[in-house]
N, C-alpha and C positions, 0 to 999 in steps of 0.2 A: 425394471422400472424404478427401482427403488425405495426405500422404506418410506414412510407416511414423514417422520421426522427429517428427512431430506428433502423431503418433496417440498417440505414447509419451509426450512432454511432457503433452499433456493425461488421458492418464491417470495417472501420477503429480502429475500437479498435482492432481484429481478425491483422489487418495486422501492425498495430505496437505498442503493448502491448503483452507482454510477463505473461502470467498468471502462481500462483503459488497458491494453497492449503497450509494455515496455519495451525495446530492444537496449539492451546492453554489450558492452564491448566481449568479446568470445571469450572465457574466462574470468571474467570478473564477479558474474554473481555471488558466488560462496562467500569470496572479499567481504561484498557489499551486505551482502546479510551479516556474517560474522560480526562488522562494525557497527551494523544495527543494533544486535543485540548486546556489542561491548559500550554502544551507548546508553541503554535501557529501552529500547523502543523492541517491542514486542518482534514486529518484522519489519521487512524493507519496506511497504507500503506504509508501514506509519512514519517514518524515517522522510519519505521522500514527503511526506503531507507537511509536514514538519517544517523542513526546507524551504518547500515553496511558501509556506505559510511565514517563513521569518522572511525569506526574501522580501515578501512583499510590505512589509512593514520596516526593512534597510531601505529599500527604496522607493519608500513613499509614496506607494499603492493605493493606502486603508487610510 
C-alpha cells in the first residue's frame, strides 16, 4: 500500500497537479532531459512549462 509519507505526496500531488501524458519521438527522451538539465531546469517537465509559458508571451497570449 505504501508508506504514510507516499500516500501523502501522492495526495497532494492528486489535488493540485494537473497531470498530462507526453509522447515523444522513439528515442529522443534522454536527448531531451539531458538538454533540460544542460539548461538548468530541474527536469523535462519544467523545461516544457517554461516553453509554453515564453511562447505565450512571443506570441501575444498574456
Amino acid at each position: 500500500m505504501g508508506t504514510a509519507a507516499t500516500r501523502a505526496k501522492n495526495k497532494w500531488n492528486s489535488e493540485n497537479r494537473d497531470h498530462y501524458h507526453l509522447t515523444l519521438p522513439l528515442g529522443k527522451k534522454e536527448e531531451y532531459m539531458r538538454l533540460a538539465r544542460e539548461m538548468g531546469y530541474r527536469d523535462l517537465s519544467k523545461l516544457i512549462v517554461a516553453a509554453i509559458e515564453e511562447k505565450k508571451i512571443t506570441e501575444g497570449f498574456i
